[in-house]
Structures are given as structure tokens and as C-alpha cells.
C-alpha positions in Angstrom: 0.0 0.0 0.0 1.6 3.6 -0.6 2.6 5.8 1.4 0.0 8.5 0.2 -2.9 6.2 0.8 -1.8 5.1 4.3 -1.2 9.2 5.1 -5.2 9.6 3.9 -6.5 6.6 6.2 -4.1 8.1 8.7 -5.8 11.3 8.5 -9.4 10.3 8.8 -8.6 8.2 11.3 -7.6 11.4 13.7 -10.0 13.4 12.2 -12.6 10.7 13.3 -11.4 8.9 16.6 -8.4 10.3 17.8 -9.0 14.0 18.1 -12.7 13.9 19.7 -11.5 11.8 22.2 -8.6 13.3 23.4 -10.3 15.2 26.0 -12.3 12.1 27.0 -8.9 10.3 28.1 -7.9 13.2 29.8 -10.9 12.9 31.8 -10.9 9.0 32.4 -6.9 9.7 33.3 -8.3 12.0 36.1 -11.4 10.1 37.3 -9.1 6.9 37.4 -8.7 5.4 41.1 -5.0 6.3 40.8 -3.1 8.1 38.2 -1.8 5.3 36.7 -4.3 3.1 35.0 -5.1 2.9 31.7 -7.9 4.9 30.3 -10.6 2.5 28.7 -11.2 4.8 25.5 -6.9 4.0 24.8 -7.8 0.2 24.1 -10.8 1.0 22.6 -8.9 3.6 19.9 -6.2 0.5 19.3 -8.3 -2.3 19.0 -9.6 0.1 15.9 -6.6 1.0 14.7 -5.4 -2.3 15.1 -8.7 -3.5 12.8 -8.1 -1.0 10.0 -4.3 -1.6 10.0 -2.6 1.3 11.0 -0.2 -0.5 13.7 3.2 -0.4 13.6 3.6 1.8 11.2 7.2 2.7 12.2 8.7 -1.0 11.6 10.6 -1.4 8.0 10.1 -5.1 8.4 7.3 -6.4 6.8 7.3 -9.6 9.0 6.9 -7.2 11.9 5.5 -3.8 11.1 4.4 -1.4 7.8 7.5 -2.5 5.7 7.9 1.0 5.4 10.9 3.3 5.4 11.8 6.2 7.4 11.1 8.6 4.6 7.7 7.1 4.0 7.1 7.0 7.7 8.0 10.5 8.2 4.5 11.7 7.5 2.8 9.4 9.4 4.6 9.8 12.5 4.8 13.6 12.4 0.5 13.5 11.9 0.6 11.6 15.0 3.0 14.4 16.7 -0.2 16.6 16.6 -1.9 15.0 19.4 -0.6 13.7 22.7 -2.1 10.6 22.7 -1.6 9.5 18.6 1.4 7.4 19.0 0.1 4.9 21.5 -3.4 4.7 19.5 -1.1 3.3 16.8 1.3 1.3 18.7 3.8 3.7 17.8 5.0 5.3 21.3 8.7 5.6 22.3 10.0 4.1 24.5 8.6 1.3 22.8 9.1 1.3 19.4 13.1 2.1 19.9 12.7 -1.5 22.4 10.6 -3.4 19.4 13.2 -2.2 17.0 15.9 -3.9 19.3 14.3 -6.8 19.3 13.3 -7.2 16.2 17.0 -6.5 14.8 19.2 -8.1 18.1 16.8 -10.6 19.8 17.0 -14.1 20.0 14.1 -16.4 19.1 12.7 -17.0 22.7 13.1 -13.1 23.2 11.5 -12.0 20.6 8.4 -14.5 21.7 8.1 -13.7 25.2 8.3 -10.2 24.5 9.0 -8.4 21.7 5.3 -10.4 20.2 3.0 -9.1 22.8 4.7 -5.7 22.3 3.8 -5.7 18.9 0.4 -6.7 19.5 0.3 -3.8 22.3 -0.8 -6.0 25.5 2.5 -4.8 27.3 4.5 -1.8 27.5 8.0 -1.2 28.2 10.7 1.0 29.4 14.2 2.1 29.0 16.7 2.4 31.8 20.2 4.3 30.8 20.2 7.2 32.8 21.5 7.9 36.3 21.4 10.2 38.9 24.6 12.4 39.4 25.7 11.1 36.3 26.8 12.6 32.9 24.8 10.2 30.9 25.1 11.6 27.6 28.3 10.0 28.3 27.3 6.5 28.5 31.0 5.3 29.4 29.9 7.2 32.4 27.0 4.9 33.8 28.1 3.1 36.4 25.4 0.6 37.1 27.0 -3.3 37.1 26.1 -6.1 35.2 27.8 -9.1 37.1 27.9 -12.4 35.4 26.8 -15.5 38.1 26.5 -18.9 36.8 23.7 -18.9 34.2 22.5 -15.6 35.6 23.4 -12.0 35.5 23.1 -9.7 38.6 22.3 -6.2 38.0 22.8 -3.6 40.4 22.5 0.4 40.4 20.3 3.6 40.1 18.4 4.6 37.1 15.9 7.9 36.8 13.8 9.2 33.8 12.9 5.8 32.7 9.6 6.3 30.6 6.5 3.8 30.9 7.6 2.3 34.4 4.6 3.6 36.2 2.4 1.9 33.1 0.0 -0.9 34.9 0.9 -2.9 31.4 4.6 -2.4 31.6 6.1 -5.6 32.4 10.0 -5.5 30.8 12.9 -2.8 31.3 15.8 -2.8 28.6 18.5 -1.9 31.4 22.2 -0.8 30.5 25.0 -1.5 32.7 28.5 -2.3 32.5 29.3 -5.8 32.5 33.3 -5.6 31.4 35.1 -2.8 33.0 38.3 -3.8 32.0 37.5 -4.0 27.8 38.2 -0.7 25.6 36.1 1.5 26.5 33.4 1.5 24.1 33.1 -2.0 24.5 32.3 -2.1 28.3 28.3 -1.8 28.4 25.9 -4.8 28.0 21.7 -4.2 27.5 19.8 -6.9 29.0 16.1 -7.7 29.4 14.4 -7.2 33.1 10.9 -8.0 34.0 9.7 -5.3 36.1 8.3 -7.4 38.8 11.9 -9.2 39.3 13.1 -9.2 42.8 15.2 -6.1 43.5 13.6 -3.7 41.3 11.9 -0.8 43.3 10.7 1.9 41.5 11.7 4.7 44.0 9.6 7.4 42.7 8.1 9.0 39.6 9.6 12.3 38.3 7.6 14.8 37.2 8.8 17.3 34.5 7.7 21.4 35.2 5.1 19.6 37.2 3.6 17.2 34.8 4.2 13.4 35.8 3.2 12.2 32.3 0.2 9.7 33.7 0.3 6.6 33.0 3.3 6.4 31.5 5.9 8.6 33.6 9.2 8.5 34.3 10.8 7.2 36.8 13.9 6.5 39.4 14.2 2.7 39.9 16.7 0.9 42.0 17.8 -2.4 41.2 19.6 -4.5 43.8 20.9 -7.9 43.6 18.4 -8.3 40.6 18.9 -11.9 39.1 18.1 -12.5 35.0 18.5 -15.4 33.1 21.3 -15.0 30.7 19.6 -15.5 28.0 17.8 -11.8 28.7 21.2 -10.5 27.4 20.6 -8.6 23.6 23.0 -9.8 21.4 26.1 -10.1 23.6 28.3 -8.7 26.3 29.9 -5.7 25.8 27.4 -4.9 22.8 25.5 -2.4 24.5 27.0 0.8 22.4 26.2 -1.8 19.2 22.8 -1.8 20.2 22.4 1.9 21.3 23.7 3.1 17.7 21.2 0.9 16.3 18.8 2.1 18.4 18.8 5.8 18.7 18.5 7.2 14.8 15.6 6.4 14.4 14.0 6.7 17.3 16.1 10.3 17.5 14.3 11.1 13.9 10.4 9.9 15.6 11.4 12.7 18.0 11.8 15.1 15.6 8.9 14.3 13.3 6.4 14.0 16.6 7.8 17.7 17.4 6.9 19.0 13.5 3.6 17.8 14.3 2.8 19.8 17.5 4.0 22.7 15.6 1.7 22.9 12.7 -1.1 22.1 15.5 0.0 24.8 17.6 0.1 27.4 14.2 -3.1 26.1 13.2 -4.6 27.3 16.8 -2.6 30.5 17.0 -4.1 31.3 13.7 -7.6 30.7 14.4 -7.1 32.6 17.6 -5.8 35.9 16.4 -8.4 36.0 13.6 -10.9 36.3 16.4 -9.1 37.5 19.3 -9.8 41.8 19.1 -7.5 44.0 20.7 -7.3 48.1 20.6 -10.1 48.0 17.8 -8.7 45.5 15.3 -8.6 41.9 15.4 -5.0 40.3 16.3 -3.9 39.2 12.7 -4.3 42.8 11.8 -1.3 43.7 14.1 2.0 43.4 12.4 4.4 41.9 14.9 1.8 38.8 15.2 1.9 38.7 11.6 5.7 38.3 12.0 5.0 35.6 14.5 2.7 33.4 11.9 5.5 34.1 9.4 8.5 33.2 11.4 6.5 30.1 12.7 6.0 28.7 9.1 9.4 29.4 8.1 10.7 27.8 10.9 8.7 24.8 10.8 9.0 24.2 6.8 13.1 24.5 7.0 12.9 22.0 9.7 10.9 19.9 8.4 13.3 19.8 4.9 15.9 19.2 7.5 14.5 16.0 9.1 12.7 14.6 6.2 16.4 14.5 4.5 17.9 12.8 7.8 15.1 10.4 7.3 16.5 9.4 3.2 19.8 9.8 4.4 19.2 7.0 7.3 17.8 5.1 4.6 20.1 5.2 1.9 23.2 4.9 3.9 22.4 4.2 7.4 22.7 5.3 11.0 26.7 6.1 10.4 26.5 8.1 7.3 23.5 10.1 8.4 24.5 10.8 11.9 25.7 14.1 11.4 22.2 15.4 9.8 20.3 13.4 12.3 22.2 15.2 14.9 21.6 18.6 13.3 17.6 17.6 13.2 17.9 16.6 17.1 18.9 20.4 17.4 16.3 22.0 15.4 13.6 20.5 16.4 13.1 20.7 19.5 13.7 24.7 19.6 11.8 25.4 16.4 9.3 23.8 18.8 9.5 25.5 21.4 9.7 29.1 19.4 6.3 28.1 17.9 4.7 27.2 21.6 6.1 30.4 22.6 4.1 33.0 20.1 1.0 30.6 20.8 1.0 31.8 24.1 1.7 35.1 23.7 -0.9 35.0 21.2 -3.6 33.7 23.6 -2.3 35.7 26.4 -3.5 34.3 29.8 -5.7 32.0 28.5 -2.3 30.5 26.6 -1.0 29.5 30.1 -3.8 27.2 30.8 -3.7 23.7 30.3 -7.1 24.4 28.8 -4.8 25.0 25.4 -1.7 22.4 25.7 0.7 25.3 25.2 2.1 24.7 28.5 2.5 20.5 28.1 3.8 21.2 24.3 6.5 23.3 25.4 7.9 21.1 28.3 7.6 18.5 25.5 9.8 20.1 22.8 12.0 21.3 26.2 12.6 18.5 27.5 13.9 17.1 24.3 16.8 19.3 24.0 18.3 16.6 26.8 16.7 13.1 25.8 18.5 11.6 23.8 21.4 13.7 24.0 21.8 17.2 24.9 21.9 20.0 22.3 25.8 20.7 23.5 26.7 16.9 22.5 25.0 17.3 18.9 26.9 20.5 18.3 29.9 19.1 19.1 29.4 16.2 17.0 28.2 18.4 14.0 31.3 20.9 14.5 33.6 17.9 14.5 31.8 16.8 11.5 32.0 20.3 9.4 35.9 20.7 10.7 37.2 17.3 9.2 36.2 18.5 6.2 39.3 20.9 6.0 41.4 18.4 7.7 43.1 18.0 4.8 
């Protein structure tokens, strides 16, 4: 099916299911006995989606997903980037899809049926644990956590924070990195390894909210693991593999990132818009003033250069893979996330006070786009990547 004709079914479906019932989960999120449980209407929107076919879009294996690439995916995912709940609806949510692609490409037989299956056919949920506290993670020869081989087990111990989907009631497996050879070349030190969340010794310490928002149900948490036992055969692809997998992991799910972000833009433009063509101040209406003129301009500038930007990172990671397009990938990672935030920014100031409620999801957008200038990397890591990048060209 092409690419066109999956965008169209795409499109009706939000148009249809997805949109009128965003403020319905919100409300079944708040009524629920506790903030994290599932919201009825979520299964309800997959099992549809699931019956017409848009699942797993993302996946470029056909035995598994779409079959699509990341070009042709580009459009799909950033459509789903205009509402906050789209990507789950789909089965098309980080962290999961960066832990399906894992799977799919590193996992052994019995892994991929005890959990990457039921992840594809979204009954479970699962999380990724990198980070640490009072760590420079964006260093990950930095993480510190241990991965201690005992017999036909491993034994994991140490501190992880911001792991996304551990406070999810259908969570049940955390992709944890560690370091399991701390004498090998440095790059070659860190193992990722499979951990069911109800294993002995994992104790999620608390959930982390971001400006004040905890993310429900999802969230992100700090877990400690202590003197947690796994099977061996939880370990993806090898010791010492853990930077293998991570490469593999990241561009594209850096690249969803980016194309979610595009999405929230042109949603917040499209409200900004509306709102100024009503919204009368001094006499005139608001898109009668010049400098919000300047702020619609700027927005779609911003977002179309962007979205050039990515959309090449996407054929680039297609035609010549994760190392070849890193640099652009990186450079996407940067702009996205502040062409973001710029666009949230006029939307508010274009709504005034009523732009600071959560009434508009001005205030949620932005902590989004924000708080992706540090997952997955910080902005000062890309920069430093892309300089190095730009410089060897004169090296010679």
C-alpha cells in the first residue's frame, strides 16, 4: 500500500477517533482510582486502529511492522505528533518502538516471543533504563550501574531515573544498561539486557515529574535495582554490545522525536491562527497587528526549514544508514526541538492568559519540545558532533 494512501486513512482516522476523544482520556486519566491506570477509551482507539491496519507503522520489516521506510514513515509519525495521545493509538510510542526495533533486529528467538510479540500486538509496555542520577549520561562510558555475570544468571545492580513507561500498569520489561566488562576498551564495556519489572530487586523509588507534569500513565521514573537476578539468556546480542545496540537504536527513534515535534507545531500554528483571527484587541482583530503577523511568518518558516531538514535525515538513514546520516540526524535533534519551542512560545503570547492554561496544551507542548533538548542527548553533545563533523572537512 503507498505511502500516500496510508497518510489519507491516517488522516481520517484522527480526524474521526483520535481527536474527539482526546479530552475524554484526559478525563478517564483523572477520574481513574489512581493516576496510573489505563484509560478505557486508549484500548478502545487500538483495537480500531489495530482492525483498519494502522499498527506499527514505524517498523521497515514487513514480518513485523508497515515495511515501510523512514522517509515514507515520516509523515505518518509527524500526523501523530499533533496530538498527545496519537502514538500509543497506533502502537507507535517511544519508548517502545526504539525497544521493538531492538528486538526485532538483536533478539534471539525465545526473546522475541516472550516479548517483543506481545509488544507488537500492544498488551504490554516497556521502558528504558540508561540514565543515572549524578551522572553525565550523555556519556554513557559514564553509567556506572553493574552487570555481574553469576553462573547462568546475570546480577544487575545500580540507580536509574527518567525511565519512561515504568509507572504503566501494562509495563512488564525494562531494557537496562549497565556495565558488564570494565576492563574491555572503553566503548566496549556496556551490555543491554532484558528485566521484567516485577523481578526481585527492582523498586521503582519514585516518579519524576517534568515542570510539574508526571506524564500519567506512562511517567518516568527513578528505579533501583539491587541484587536483581536474569537469566542469561535476557542479554541482547552479547556482552559488551550495548553501544552496538544503542547506535542501532537511537537514529531512528532520534528522527520519531523530531517528526512528533513538527507535528505539534503545525497544530499549535493552526490554533494561533484561528485565535488571532478572532481575538480583538485596541479596535482590530490580532492578525491585523504586524508583529503577530511576523510571529505566523516566522512560525511557518521555521517549521518548513525544519521539516526539509529532518525529512532528509530520514532518506539519508535510509540510503546509507545510522553512520552516514548521523551528522544530519544530529543537526535535526537540534532543530527540532527549539523550532518547537519558538512556535509554543508565540501561541502563548498569542492567547495571552488564556495561553497559560492547560485548557490549550501550550504549556504541556513546550515542556515536550524542552525536554527534548536533553533526551537523547543534549543540544551541547550534537553541536559538538556536527562541528567535528564540518571541521574534518578541511582536515586535509
Amino acid at each position: 500500500m503507498s505511502t500516500p494512501t496510508v497518510l489519507q486513512r491516517l488522516r481520517t482516522f484522527m480526524a474521526k477517533r483520535v481527536y474527539p476523544n482526546e479530552s475524554r482520556y484526559f478525563a478517564e486519566l483523572q477520574a481513574g482510582s489512581t493516576r496510573w491506570t489505563q484509560p478505557g477509551i486508549m484500548e478502545e482507539l487500538k483495537s480500531r486502529a489495530q482492525a483498519e491496519e494502522l499498527w506499527n507503522l514505524f517498523l521497515p520489516d514487513r514480518e513485523y511492522g508497515a515495511g515501510l521506510s523512514n522517509r515514507e514513515y515520516a509523515p505518518l509519525c509527524e500526523l501523530m505528533g499533533t496530538s498527545p495521545i496519537a502514538p500509543e493509538v497506533f502502537n507507535c510510542n517511544a519508548p517502545d518502538t526504539g525497544n521493538m526495533e531492538v528486538l526485532a533486529r538483536y533478539g534471539t528467538e525465545a526473546q522475541k516471543a516472550r516479548w517483543l510479540e506481545p509488544l507488537l500486538e500492544g498488551r504490554i509496555r516497556s521502558g528504558f533504563a540508561m540514565t543515572e542520577p549524578g551522572v553525565g549520561s550523555s556519556d554513557a562510558t559514564n553509567i556506572s550501574a553493574t552487570i555481574e555475570r553469576d553462573g547462568d544468571h546475570y546480577v544487575l545492580n545500580g540507580r536509574k531515573w527518567w525511565t519512561t513507561g515504568a509507572m504503566h500498569p501494562h509495563t512488564q520489561v525494562i531494557v537496562f544498561m549497565g556495565k558488564s566488562s570494565p576492563d574491555a576498551p572503553k566503548h566496549l564495556q556496556q551490555s543491554m539486557i532484558l528485566v521484567p519489572v516485577r523481578e526481585p530487586g527492582v523498586t521503582i523509588v519514585r516518579p519524576l515529574s517534568v515542570f510539574g507534569y508526571d506524564d500519567a500513565p506512562f511517567g518516568h521514573c527513578e528505579i533501583e535495582f539491587r541484587n536483581v537476578r536474569v537469566p542469561k539468556e535476557n542479554m541482547i546480542l552479547g556482552e559488551g554490545r550495548g553501544f552496538e545496540v544503542a547506535q542501532g537504536r537511537l537514529g531512528p527513534g532520534r528522527l520519531h522525536h523530531c517528526l512528533r515535534l513538527l507535528g505539534l507545531a503545525e497544530r499549535t500554528l493552526r490554533m494561533m491562527c484561528l485565535r488571532v483571527r478572532d481575538r480583538v484587541t485596541f479596535g482590530k482583530p490580532l492578525a491585523q497587528q504586524g508583529v503577530v503577523r511576523e510571529w505566523i511568518a516566522q512560525s511557518r518558516i521555521e517549521i518548513d526549514q525544519t521539516r526539509h531538514l529532518v525529512y532528509d535525515a530520514a532518506q539519508q538513514l535510509d540510503d546509507h544508514g545510522n553512520k552516514h546520516a548521523a551528522t544530519v540526524i544530529a543537526m535535526s535533534k537540534v532543530a527540532a526541538p527549539r523550532m518547537a519551542q519558538r512556535v509554543v512560545d508565540r501561541a502563548i503570547q498569542a492567547f495571552g492568559a488564556e495561553g497559560l492554561l492547560d485548557d490549550t496544551g501550550f504549556s504541556h507542548a513546550w515542556i515536550s519540545a524542552r525536554a527534548l533538548r536533553i533526551a537523547d542527548g543534549p543540544d551541547e553533545v550534537h553541536l559538538g558532533s556536527i562541528a567535528k563533523a564540518e571541521l574534518a572537512k578541511y582536515d586535509a
